[in-house]
C-alpha positions in Angstrom: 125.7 105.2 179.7 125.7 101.6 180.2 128.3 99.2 178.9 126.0 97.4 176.7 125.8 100.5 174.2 128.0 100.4 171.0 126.3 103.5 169.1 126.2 107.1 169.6 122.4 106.3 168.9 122.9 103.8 172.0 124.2 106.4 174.2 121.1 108.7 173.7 118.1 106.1 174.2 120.3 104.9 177.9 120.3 108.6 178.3 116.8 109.1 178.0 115.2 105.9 179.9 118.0 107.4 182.7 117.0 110.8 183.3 114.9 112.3 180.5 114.2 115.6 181.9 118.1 117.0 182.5 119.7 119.3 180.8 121.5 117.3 177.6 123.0 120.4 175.7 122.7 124.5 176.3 123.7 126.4 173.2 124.9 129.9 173.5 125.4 131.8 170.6 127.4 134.7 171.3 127.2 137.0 168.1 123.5 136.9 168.4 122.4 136.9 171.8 120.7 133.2 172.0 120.3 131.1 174.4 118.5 127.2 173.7 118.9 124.3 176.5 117.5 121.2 175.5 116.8 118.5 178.1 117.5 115.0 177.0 114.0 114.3 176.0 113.6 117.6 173.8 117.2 116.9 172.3 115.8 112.8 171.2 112.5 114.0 170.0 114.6 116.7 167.3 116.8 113.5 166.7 113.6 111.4 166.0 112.3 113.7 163.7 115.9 114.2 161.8 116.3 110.5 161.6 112.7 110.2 160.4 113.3 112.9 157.8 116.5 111.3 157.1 115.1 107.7 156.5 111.7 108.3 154.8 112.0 111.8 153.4 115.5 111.4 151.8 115.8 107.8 151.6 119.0 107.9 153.0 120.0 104.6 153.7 122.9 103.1 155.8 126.3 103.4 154.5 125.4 106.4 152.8 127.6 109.6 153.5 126.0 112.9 154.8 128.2 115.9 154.3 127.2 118.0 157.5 128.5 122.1 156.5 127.5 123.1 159.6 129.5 124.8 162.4 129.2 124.1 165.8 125.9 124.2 167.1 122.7 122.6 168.8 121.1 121.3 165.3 124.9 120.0 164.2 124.4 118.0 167.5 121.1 116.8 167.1 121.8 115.9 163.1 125.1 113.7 164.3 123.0 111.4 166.4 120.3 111.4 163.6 122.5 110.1 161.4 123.7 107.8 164.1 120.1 106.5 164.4 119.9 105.5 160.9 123.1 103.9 160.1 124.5 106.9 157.6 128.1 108.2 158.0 128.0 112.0 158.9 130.6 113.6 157.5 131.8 117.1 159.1 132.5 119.8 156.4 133.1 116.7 154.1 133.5 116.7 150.0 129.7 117.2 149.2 130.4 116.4 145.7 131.3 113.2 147.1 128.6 113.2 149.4 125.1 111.2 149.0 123.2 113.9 150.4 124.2 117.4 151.9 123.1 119.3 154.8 124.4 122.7 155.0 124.1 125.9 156.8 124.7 129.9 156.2 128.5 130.5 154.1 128.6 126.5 152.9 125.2 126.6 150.3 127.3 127.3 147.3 129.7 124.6 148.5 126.7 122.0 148.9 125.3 122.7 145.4 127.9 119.9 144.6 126.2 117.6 145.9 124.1 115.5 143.4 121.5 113.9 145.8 118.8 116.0 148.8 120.0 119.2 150.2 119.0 120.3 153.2 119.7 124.1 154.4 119.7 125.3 157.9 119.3 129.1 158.9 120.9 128.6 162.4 119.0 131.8 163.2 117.5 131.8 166.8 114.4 129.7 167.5 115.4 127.8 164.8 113.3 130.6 162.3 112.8 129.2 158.3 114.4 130.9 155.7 111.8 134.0 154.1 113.3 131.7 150.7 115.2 128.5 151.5 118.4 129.0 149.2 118.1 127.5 145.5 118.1 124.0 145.2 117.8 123.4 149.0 114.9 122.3 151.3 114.5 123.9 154.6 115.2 122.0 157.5 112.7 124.1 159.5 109.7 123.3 157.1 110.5 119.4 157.1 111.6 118.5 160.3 108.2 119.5 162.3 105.9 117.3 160.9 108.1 113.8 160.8 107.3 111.7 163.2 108.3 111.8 167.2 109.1 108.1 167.6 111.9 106.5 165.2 112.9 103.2 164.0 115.2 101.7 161.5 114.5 100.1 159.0 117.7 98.0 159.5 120.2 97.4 162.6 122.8 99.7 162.8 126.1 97.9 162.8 128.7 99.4 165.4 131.2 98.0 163.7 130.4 100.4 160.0 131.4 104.0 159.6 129.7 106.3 161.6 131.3 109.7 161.9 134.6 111.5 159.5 136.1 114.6 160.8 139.2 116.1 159.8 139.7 113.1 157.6 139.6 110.3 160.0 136.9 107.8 160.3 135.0 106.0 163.3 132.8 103.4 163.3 130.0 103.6 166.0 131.5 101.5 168.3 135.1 103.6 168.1 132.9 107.0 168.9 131.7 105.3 172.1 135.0 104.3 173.0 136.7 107.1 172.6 134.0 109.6 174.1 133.9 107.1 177.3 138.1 107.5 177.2 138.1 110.9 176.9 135.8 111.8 179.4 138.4 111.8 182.7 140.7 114.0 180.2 137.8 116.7 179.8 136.6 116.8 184.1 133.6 114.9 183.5 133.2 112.1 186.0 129.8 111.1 185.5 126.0 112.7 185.8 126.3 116.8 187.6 129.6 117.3 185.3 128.6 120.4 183.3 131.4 120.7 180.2 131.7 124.1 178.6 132.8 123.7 175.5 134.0 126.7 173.1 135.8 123.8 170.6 134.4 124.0 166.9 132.9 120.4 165.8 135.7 119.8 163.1 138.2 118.2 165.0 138.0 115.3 167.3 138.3 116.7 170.1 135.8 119.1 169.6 133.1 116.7 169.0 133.9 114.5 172.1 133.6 118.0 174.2 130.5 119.5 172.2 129.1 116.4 172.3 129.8 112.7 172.5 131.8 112.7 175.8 128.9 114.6 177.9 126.4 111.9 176.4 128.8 108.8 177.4 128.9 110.0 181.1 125.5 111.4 181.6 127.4 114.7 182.0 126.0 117.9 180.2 127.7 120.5 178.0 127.6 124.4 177.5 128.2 124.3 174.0 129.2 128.0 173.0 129.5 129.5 169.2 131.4 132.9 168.8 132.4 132.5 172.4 136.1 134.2 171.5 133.1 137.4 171.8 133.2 137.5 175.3 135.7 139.0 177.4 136.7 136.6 180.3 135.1 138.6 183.3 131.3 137.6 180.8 132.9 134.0 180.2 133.9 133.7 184.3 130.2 134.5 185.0 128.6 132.4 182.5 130.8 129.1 184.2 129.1 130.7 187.4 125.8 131.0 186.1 125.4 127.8 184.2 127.4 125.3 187.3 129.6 124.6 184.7 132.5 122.3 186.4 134.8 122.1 183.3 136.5 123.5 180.8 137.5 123.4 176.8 138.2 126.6 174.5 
């Protein structure tokens, strides 16, 4: 958002002193029926509580590598730029045996048991419900996450130039992310705040991170982030582009 920021964490606190009340990120999920828009303010306090949980709770520190087994989704967003906040590496369907801590959601529990250090399950179900029982050997994200704190500050400077973010095997530093979501931009449509991305990309690629994600935040543009979308036949997609003022593209 301004040229001074070198951090996805960056890109969210210019967002925020720009235009706090827009729309940041609408989630559809379309095998369930849900619907969650978050305005940029409501998207940085879930990141300020993350990172929170994430710093004091876990005692994750920076450098350390978060295995995120989630899919693409509203709370995969919000944990990315957590991580950003504090300086960890987030780590998209990574090795959680190889992970320092794990954060997993429904189908990738068993997988996450590998890890040695905190577990964190999600239950992606609308409204962000808790688990009736969080899965063995995981906390749930819905019990921590309320109660941590709605303002956040690291303990430590996060370097742009360290690992921030590995998908599909290739890894960014903080200041690469930025770059390459400001790049990619004028690829995806977006040319700056009123673009309104819909995105129908999972988050374990590149480019489905800079569409879900990353690229809306660097332009102060907006995305439609849609799970299941494949669901809908295309007279229901052609009226949800009409319906949400969507002005771009990616599936």
């Amino acid at each position: 958002m301004t040229a001074t920021d070198r951090t996805p964490a960056d890109l969210l606190r210019s967002a925020l002193a720009a235009d706090p009340a827009r729309p940041l990120v609408t989630f559809y999920d379309d095998a369930t029926g849900e619907r969650v828009e978050l305005s940029v303010a409501t998207f940085a306090n879930w990141v300020a509580k993350t990172a929170n949980l994430l710093q004091d709770e876990l005692s994750a520190e920076p450098g350390e590598r978060v295995a995120l087994l989630l899919p693409a989704h509203w709370q995969t967003a919000v944990w990315l730029l957590a991580c950003s906040s504090v300086g960890v590496i987030a780590d998209i369907g990574g090795d959680a045996g190889a992970a320092d801590h794990v954060v997993a959601g429904p189908g990738q529990f068993e997988a996450g048991l590998a890890c040695a250090g905190s577990r964190i399950a999600l239950s992606l179900a609308p409204l962000g419900r808790r688990f009736p029982t969080p899965p063995a050997g995981y906390a749930d994200y819905a019990v921590e996450v309320p109660g941590q704190g709605d303002r956040f500050q690291p303990y430590a400077p996060v370097d742009p130039e360290a690992a921030a973010v590995i998908v599909a095997g290739a890894e960014f530093t903080g200041a690469e992310v930025v770059e390459r979501a400001r790049a990619d931009a004028a690829g995806f449509g977006l040319t700056g705040p009123g673009s309104r991305l819909l995105s129908g990309l999972s988050y374990d690629t590149w480019e489905g991170l800079g569409a879900g994600l990353y690229a809306p935040l660097a332009t102060g543009a907006s995305v439609v982030l849609c799970r299941h979308l494949d669901q809908l036949g295309e007279d229901a997609v052609a009226k949800r582009i009409e319906s949400e003022r969507v002005t771009a593209t990616k599936r």
